[in-house]
Every structure is written in structure tokens, then in C-alpha cells.
C-alpha positions as a printed NumPy array, in Angstrom:
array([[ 25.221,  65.845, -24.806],
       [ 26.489,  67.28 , -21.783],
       [ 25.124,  65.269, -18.804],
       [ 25.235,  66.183, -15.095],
       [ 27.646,  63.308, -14.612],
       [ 29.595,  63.14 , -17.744],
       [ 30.066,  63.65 , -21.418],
       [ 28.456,  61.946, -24.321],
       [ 29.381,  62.394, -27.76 ],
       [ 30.489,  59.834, -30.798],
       [ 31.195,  56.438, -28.269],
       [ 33.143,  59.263, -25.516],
       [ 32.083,  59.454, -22.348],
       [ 33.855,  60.708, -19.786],
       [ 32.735,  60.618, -16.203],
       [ 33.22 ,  62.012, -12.513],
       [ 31.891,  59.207, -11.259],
       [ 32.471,  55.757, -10.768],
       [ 31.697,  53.292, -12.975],
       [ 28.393,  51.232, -11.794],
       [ 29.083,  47.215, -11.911],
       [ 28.201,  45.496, -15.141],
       [ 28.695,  48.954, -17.362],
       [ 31.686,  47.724, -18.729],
       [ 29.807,  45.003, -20.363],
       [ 26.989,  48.051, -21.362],
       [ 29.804,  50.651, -22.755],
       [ 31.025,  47.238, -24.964],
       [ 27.319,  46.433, -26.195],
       [ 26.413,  50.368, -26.704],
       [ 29.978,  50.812, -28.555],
       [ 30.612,  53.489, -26.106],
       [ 34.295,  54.133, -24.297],
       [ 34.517,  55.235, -21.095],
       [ 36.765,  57.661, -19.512],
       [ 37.063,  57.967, -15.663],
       [ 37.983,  61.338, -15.427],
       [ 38.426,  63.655, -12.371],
       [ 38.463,  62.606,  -8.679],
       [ 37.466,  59.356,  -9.165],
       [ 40.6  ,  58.334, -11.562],
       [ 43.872,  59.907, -10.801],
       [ 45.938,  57.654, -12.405],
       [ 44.272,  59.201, -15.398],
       [ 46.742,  59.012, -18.431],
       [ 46.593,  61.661, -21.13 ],
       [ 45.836,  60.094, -24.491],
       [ 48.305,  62.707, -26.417],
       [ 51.711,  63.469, -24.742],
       [ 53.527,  66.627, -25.866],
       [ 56.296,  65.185, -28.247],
       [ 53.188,  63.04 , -30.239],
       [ 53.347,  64.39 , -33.847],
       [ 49.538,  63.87 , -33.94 ],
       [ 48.768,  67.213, -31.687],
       [ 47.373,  69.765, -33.708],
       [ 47.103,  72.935, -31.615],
       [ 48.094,  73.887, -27.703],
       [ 44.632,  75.046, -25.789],
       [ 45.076,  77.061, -22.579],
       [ 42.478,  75.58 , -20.18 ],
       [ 41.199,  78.011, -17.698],
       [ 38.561,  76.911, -15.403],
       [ 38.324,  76.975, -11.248],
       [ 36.433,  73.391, -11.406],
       [ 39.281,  70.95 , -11.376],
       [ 36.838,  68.062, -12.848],
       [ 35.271,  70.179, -15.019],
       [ 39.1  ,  70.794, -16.474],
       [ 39.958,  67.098, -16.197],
       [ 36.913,  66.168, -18.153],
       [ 37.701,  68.516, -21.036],
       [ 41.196,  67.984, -20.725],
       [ 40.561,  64.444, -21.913],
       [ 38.126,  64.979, -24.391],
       [ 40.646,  67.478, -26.252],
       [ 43.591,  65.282, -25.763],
       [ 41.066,  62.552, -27.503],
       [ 40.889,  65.173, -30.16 ],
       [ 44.576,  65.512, -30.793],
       [ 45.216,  68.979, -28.724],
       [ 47.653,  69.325, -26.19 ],
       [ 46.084,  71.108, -22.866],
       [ 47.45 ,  73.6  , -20.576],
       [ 45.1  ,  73.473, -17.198],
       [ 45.283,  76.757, -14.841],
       [ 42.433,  76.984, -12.254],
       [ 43.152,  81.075, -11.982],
       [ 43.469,  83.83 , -14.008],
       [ 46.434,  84.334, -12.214],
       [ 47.806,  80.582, -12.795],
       [ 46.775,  81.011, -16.278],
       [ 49.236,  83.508, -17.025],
       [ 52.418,  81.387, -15.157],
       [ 51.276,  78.149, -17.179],
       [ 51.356,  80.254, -20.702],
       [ 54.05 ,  82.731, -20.003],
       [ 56.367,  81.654, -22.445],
       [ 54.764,  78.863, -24.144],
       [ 53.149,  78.993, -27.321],
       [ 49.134,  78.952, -26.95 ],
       [ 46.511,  78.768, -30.216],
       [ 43.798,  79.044, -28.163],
       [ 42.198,  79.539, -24.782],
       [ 39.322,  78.339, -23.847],
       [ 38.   ,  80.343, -19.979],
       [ 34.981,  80.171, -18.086],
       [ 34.112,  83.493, -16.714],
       [ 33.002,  82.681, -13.132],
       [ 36.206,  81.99 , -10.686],
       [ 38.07 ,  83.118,  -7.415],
       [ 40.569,  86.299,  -8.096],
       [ 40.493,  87.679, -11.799],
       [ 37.373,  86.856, -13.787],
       [ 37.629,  85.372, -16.87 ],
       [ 36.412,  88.72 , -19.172],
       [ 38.93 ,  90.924, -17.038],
       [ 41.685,  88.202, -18.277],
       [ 41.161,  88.808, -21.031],
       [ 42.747,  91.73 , -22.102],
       [ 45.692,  90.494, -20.178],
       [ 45.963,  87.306, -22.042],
       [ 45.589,  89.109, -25.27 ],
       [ 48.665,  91.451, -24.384],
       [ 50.612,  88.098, -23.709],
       [ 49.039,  86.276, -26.665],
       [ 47.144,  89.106, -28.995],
       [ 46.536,  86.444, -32.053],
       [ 45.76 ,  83.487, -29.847],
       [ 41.731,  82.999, -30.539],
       [ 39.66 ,  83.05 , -27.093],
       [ 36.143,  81.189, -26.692],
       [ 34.816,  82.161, -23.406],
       [ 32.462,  79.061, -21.692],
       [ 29.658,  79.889, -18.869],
       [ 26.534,  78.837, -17.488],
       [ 25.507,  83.083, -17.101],
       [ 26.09 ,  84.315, -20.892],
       [ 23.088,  87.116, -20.953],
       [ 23.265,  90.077, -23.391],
       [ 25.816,  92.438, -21.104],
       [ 28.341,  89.451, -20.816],
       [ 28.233,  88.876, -24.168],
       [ 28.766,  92.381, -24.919],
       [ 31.462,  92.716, -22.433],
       [ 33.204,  89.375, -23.679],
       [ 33.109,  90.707, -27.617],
       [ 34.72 ,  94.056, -26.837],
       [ 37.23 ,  92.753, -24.453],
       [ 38.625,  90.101, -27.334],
       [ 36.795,  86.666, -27.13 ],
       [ 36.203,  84.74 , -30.617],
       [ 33.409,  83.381, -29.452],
       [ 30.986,  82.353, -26.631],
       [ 29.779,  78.783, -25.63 ],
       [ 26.855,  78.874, -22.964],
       [ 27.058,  75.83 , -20.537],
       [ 26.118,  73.279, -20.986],
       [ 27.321,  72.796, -24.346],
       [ 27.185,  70.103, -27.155],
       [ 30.34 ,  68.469, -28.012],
       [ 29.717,  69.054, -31.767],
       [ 29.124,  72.925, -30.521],
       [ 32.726,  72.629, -29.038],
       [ 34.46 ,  71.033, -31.895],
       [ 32.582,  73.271, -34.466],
       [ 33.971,  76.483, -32.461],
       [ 37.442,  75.124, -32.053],
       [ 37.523,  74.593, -35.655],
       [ 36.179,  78.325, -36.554],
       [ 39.251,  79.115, -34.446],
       [ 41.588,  77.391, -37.369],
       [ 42.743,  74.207, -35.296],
       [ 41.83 ,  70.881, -36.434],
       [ 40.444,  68.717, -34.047],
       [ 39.834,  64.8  , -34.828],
       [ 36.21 ,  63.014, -36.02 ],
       [ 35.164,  60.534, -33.67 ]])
């Protein structure tokens, strides 16, 4: 479930906010772990680091919302991918340059480049790197627009975690079972 403060999904959650007193004694009981994430926690530790054999895949992150990106950062570290964070179009393309990328996931709404013009432009960098495009405004012409310019496949916000995993997978990475 994707909640206005955090993620829920399979004993995850991972919040922007702090924790309330007593929930660590509630996250124990409900078998739950929690994940400060964003703002609130930036001593924030990956759970994967680049030279971990466990990391299945290398996602390109591209989202203006830097706890939005911290949030899903951690949640696909949990999953054994390494993440690549750009907050531009324009940053995407600097933090991917030369680095191998199997797959992108963009939101479409951000300052400079949107993220269906991008696309192209990532695809000319990275043509067999799968794309799934994320937004809160996915009606019939974005869709359209997001098909023809590349993307694999479309996730409208908010999401289910399984939703996520599930596309990832269709993608050909493996992500971890919670």
C-alpha cells in the first residue's frame, strides 16, 4: 500500500516521517521493519553497496522529489538493485553516461526536460535498457505519448508494491520476496 506518509508492503515500511514514541515496540509486535527514509534520516545507510554480489540489476532513478527517490531508493536496495538517483532529466543523463543501466524507472512531471521528452534521449544512450514511466497524471494521451516514445510500461501513482515488483520483473530483473 502506498500511504501518504510511507510504504507498506511484506513487514517494509519506509517513512518520511519520524517515528512516533512507543512504535518501535508496535513495528516488533506487528512484525513490521521500519525504515526512516528521506529528510528525517540522513544517516540513512543503503542496504546493498555496489561491490555486494547479491545486486541483481542497476535502476536509473529519475524523480524531482528527493524523498520520494530516497523512499524507493531503499525499498529497491531492500530488493537487491543497485540505484542511480538523478532529480533532472538533465542529471539523469550525467549519472548514467557511461554506466551500465537495466532499467529506468522516471516520473513524468519535473523542472527542465519532462520525463516522456527523456525519453528518447535515454533510449539513444541506453536503446535496450527497459523504461517504466511512474505518475500521478497517466490519462489516455500520456499513455499514448509514453508507448510511442519507448516506455515498457506505465505505473499510475500511487502504486502497490507488488505492482512495482511485478513490473520490474516483466522488465527481466529479479528482485527479492519479502
Amino acid at each position: 500500500m502506498l500511504a501518504h506518509d510511507g510504504l507498506l508492503s511484506n513487514g517494509l515500511w519506509l517513512s518520511q516521517s519520524p517515528i512516533p514514541p512507543g512504535w518501535q515496540d508496535i513495528s516488533s509486535f506487528l512484525g513490521v521493519e521500519v525504515v526512516l527514509c528521506g529528510r528525517h534520516n540522513p544517516d540513512a545507510k543503503e542496504r546493498s553497496t555496489p561491490a555486494d554480489p547479491a545486486i541483481r540489476g542497476t535502476v536509473l532513478l529519475v524523480d524531482d522529489v528527493e524523498e520520494v527517490r530516497g523512499c524507493l531508493k531503499l525499498l529497491l536496495n531492500h530488493w537487491g538493485l543497485r540505484v542511480l538517483e538523478a532529480g533532472t532529466s538533465e542529471e539523469a543523463i550525467r549519472v548514467a553516461g557511461g554506466m551500465c543501466v537495466d532499467l529506468m524507472i522516471s516520473d513524468i512531471n519535473r523542472p527542465g526536460m519532462n520525463g516522456i521528452d527523456f525519453l528518447p534521449v535515454f533510449k539513444q544512450l541506453h536503446p535496450n535498457t527497459p523504461v517504466i514511466i511512474v505518475s500521478a497524471c497517466l490519462d489516455d494521451h500520456v499513455r499514448i505519448k509514453a508507448s510511442r516514445a519507448g516506455a515498457a510500461a506505465l505505473l499510475a501513482k500511487p502504486f502497490q508494491l507488488a505492482d512495482l515488483r511485478s513490473v520490474i520483473r516483466q522488465t527481466g530483473l529479479s528482485v527479492d520476496q519479502d
